[in-house]
C-alpha positions as CSV (number, residue, x, y, z in Angstrom):
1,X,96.8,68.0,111.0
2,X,99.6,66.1,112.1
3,X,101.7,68.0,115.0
4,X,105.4,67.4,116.5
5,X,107.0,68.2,119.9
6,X,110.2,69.9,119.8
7,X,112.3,71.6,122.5
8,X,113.2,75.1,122.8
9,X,115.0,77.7,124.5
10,X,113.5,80.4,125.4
11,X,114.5,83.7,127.6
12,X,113.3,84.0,131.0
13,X,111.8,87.0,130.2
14,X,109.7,86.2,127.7
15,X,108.7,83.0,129.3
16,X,107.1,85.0,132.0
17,X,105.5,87.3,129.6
18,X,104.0,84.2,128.0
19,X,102.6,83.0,131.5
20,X,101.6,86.3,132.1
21,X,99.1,85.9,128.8
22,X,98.4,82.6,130.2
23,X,96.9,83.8,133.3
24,X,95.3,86.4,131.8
25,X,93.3,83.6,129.5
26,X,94.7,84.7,126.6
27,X,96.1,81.8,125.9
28,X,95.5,78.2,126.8
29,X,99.0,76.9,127.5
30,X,102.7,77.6,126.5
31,X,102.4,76.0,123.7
32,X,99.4,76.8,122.2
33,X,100.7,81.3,122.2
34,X,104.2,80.1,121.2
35,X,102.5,78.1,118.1
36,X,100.3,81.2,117.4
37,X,103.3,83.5,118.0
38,X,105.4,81.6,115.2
39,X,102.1,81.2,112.8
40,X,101.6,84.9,112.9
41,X,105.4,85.6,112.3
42,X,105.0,83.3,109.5
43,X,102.4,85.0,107.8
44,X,104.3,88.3,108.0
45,X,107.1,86.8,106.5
46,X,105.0,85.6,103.5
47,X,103.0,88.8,103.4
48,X,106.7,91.0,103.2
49,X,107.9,88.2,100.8
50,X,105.1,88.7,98.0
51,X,105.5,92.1,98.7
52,X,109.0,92.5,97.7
53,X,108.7,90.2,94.3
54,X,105.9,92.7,93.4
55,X,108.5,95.7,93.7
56,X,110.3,93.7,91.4
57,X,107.6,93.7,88.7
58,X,107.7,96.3,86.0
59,X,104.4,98.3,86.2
60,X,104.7,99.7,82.0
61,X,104.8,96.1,81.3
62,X,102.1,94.8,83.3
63,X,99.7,97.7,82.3
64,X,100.7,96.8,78.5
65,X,100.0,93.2,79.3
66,X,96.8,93.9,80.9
67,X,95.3,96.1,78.0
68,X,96.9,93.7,75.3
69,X,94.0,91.2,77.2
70,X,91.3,93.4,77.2
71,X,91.8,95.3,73.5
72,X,91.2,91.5,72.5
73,X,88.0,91.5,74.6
74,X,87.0,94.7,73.8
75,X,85.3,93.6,70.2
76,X,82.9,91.1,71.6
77,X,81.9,93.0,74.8
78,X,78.3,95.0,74.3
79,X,78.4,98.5,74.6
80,X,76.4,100.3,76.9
């Protein structure tokens, strides 16, 4: 995978917090727990995003939609 250097500013606060991880070994290097900081924030954002398009769905529709499949099924399936 292909990576690029950029520059950023960050708070001296949170710089030291990130050295602290360092030391601790929880981290490699500043880069390495900013680029896990941002890919985790990342995911949440996706997570929250699929999450609010699904309050957007319509759940008597999808239920109708979902037994309109199955009623189709139903005549070819064995019964047990």
């Amino acid at each position: 995978m292909a990576a690029s250097k950029i520059a950023i500013t960050i708070d001296d606060n949170m710089l030291k917090q990130i050295d602290f991880f360092i030391k601790s070994n929880y981290f490699p290097n500043r880069s390495k727990a900013i680029q896990m900081a941002v890919a985790e924030k990342l995911s949440r954002l996706e997570k929250s995003r699929l999450a609010q398009e699904c309050t957007k769905l319509d759940p008597e529709f999808e239920q109708s939609m979902a037994e309109e499949g199955f009623s189709a099924e139903m005549e070819i399936w064995p019964e047990y």
